[in-house]
C-alpha positions as CSV (number, residue, x, y, z in Angstrom):
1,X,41.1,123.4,-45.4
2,X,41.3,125.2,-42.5
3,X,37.7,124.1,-41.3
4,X,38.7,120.3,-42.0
5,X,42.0,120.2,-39.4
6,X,39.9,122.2,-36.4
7,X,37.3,119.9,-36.8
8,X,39.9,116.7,-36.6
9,X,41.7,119.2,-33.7
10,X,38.4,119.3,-31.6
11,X,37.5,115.4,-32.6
12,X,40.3,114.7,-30.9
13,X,40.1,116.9,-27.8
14,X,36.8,115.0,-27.1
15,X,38.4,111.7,-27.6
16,X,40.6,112.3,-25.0
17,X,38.6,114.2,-22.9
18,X,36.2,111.0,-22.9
19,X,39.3,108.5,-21.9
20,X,40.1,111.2,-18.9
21,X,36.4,110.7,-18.0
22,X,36.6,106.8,-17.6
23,X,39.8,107.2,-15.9
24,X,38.9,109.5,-13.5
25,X,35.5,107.7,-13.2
26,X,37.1,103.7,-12.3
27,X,37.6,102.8,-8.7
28,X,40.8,102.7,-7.4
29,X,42.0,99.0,-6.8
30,X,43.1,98.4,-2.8
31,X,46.3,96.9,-2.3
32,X,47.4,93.5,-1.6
33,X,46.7,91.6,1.5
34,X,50.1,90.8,3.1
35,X,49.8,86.8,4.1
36,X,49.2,86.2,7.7
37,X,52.7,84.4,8.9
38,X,52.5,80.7,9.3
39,X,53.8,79.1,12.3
40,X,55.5,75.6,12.6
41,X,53.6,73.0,11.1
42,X,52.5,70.4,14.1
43,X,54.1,67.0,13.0
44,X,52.1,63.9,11.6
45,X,50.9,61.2,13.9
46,X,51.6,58.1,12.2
47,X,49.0,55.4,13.0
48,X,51.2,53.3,15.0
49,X,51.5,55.9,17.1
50,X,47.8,56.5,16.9
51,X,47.4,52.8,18.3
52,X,50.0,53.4,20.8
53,X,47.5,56.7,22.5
54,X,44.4,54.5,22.5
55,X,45.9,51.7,24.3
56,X,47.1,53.6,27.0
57,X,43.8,55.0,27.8
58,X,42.6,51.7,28.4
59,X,45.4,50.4,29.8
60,X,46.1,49.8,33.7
61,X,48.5,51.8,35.1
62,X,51.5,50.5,36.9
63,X,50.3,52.4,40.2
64,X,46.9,50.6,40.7
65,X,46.3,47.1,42.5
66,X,43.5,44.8,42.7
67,X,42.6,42.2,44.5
68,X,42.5,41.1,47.9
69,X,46.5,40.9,48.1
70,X,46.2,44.6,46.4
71,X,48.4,42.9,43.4
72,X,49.6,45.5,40.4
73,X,48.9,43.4,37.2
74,X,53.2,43.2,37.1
75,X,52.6,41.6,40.5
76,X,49.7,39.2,38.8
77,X,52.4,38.2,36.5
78,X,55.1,37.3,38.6
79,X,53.1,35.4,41.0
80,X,52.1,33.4,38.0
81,X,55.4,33.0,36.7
82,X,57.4,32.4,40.0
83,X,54.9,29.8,41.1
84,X,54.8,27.7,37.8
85,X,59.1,27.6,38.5
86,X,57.9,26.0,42.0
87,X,55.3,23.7,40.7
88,X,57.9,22.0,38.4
89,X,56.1,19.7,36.2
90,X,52.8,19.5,38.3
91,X,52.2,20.2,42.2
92,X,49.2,19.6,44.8
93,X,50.9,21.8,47.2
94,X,48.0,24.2,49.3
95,X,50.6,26.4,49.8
96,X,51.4,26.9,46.1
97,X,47.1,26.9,45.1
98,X,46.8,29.8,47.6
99,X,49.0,32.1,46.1
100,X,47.8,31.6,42.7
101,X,43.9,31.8,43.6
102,X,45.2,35.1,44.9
103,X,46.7,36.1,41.6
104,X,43.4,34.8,40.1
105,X,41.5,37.0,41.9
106,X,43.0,40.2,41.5
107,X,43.3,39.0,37.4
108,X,39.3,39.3,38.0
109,X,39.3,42.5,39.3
110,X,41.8,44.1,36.8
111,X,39.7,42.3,34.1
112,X,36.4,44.0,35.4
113,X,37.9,47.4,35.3
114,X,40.0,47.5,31.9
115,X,38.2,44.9,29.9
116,X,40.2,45.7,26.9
117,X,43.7,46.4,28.3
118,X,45.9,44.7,25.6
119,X,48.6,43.1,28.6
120,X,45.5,40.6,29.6
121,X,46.1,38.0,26.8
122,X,49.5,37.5,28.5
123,X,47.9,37.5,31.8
124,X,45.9,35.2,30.8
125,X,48.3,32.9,29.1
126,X,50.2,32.8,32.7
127,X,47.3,31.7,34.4
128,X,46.0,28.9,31.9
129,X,49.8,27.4,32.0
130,X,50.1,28.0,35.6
131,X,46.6,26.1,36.6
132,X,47.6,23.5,34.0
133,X,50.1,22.3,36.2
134,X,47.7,21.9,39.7
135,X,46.7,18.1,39.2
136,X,43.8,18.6,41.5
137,X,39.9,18.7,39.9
138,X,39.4,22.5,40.9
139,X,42.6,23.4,39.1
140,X,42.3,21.5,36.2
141,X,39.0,23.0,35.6
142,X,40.1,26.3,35.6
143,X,42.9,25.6,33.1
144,X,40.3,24.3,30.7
145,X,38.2,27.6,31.1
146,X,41.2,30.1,30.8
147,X,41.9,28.1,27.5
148,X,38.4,29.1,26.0
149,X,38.8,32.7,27.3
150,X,42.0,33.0,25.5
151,X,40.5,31.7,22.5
152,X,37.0,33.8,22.3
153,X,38.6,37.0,23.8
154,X,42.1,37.1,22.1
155,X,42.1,35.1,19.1
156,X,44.5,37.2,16.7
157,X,47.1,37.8,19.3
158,X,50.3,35.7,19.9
159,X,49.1,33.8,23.2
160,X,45.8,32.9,21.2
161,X,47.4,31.4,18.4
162,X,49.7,29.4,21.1
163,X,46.9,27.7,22.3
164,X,45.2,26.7,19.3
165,X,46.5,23.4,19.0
166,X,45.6,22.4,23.2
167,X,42.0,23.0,22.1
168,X,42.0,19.8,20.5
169,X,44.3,17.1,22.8
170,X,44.0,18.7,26.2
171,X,43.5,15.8,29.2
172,X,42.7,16.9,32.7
173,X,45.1,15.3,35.0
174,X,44.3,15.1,38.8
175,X,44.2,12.5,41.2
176,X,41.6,10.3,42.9
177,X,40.9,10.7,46.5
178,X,43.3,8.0,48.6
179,X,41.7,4.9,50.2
180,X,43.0,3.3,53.3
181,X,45.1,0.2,53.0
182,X,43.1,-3.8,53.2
183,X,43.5,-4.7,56.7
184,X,45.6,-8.0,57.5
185,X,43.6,-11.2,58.1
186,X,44.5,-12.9,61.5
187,X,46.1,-15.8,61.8
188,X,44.2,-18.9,63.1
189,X,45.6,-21.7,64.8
190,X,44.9,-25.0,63.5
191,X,41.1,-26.3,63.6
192,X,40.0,-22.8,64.2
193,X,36.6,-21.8,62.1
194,X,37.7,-18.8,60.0
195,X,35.3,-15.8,60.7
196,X,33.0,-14.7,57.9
197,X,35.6,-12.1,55.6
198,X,34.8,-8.5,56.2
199,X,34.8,-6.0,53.5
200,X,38.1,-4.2,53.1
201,X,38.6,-1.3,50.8
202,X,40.5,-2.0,47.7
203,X,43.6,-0.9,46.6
204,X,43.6,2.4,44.0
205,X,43.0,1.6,40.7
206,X,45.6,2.1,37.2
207,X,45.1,5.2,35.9
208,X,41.9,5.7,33.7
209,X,41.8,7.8,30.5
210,X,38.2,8.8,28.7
211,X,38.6,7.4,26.1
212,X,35.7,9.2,23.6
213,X,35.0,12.6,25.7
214,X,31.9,14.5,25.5
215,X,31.6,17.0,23.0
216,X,33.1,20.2,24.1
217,X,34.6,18.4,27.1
218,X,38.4,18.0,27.3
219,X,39.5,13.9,28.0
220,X,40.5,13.4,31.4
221,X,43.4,10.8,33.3
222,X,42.6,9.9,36.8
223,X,46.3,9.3,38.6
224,X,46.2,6.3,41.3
225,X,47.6,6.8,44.8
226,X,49.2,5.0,47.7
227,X,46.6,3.6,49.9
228,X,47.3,4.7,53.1
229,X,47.4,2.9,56.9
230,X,44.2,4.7,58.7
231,X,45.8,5.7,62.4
232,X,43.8,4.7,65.0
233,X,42.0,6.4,67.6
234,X,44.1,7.4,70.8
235,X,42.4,6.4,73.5
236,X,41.6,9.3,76.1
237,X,43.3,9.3,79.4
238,X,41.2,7.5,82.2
239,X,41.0,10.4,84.9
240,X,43.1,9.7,88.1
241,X,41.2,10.5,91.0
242,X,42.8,13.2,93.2
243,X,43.4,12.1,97.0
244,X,41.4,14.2,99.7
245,X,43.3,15.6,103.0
246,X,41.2,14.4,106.1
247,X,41.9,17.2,108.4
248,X,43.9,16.1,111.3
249,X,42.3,15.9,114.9
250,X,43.6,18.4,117.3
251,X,45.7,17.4,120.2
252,X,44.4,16.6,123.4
253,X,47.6,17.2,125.4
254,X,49.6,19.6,125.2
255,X,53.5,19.2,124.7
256,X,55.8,18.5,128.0
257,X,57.0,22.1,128.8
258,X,54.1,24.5,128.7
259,X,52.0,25.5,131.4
260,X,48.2,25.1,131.5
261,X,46.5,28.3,131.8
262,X,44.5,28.1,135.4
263,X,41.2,29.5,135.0
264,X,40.3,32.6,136.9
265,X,37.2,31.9,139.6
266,X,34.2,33.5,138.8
267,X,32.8,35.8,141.4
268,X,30.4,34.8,143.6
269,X,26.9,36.1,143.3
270,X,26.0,39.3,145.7
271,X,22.9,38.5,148.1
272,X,20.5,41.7,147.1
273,X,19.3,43.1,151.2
């Protein structure tokens, strides 16, 4: 009886002496990382915003100028603008065509450097509806070309949509070159022979409308004008001959009151021995 418990006794002292074993024997765990500290979290672009950053890096800036007139693209517009107030409904005034061939070219330069700055398509618009109004060939031209740049370079923004419908019923209007006026016929006197009639210009035509244009060519109205008296030729002055001054013969007397100078007499020659 007493051999059976100190057998359980040391059973057991090995048991636990094995458990103390694998204890002792299990690496020690390290403790827990502490979490780095997290700073403010940068805000969100949205993609408007996005947009926003992209155009401004290929945007003009207000500061720059082009041109020969050294135009900002603001002073592009507002040449555009004010002259279109001054044209009215449709002007011929060189005065008026200068200052917009100016904005024109400075539109070219700014156009060159920032092709896709998003303010051209309203740049553009100005200078269509501005050289609409010029009723002279040149400008009428260019109207008709800003209207297809509009439509192949900006189609999906406002100003291309607005001149979707002119693609199809625009008419150049400009008008012919003027002609001097028929001259008057003299009158004869009774029994005279009338002189064969010489050609005299006639007078400007109605206005003329294509009426089928060419494909891809717009339909274009040419406006009559007054015929107009030629001036003629000022004659040039006939010279007028200037008088010459004969040169007046001296006296041969001399006035009452003076006294002739008496000539001294010469000496007479000396006899040399």
């Amino acid at each position: 009886m007493k051999s059976r418990s100190t057998t359980i006794s040391l059973l057991a002292a090995a048991a636990a002496a094995c458990v103390l074993g694998s204890v002792a024997a299990a690496p020690t765990s390290k403790p827990p990382a502490k979490p780095a500290p997290k700073g403010p979290k940068p805000p969100a672009v949205s993609k408007f915003r996005q947009r926003q950053l992209e155009m401004m890096r290929v945007s003009a800036p207000g500061d720059e100028y082009f041109g020969r007139l050294k135009l900002s693209y603001l002073g592009i517009n507002n040449t555009f603008r004010d002259e279109s107030i001054r044209a009215g409904a449709y002007t011929t005034d060189s005065h008026i065509i200068s200052q917009v061939d100016f904005a024109e070219d400075a539109l070219r330069g700014w156009s060159n450097k920032y092709p896709k700055d998003p303010q051209l398509a309203r740049s553009y618009f100005l200078a269509y509806a501005m050289y609409r109004k010029i009723w002279t060939q040149p400008g009428q031209s260019k109207a008709w070309q800003y209207l297809h740049i509009i439509e192949q370079r900006f189609p999906s923004t406002y100003f291309g949509k607005l001149v979707n419908k002119d693609l199809t019923g625009f008419t150049e209007h400009y008008f012919m070159e003027p002609q001097p006026c028929p001259s008057p016929q003299p009158t004869l006197s009774p029994g005279a022979r009338r002189p064969p009639p010489t050609p005299s210009p006639t007078p400007s035509p109605e206005p003329t409308a294509s009426p089928s244009p060419a494909p891809g060519q717009p339909a274009v109205e040419v406006l009559p004008v007054p015929c107009y008296t030629p001036t003629p030729p000022t004659p040039s002055p006939t010279p007028v001959p200037i008088p010459t001054i004969a040169p007046s013969a001296l006296p041969t007397q001399l006035p009452s009151g003076l006294v002739t100078p008496t000539p001294l007499p010469s000496p007479a020659p000396t006899r040399s021995a």
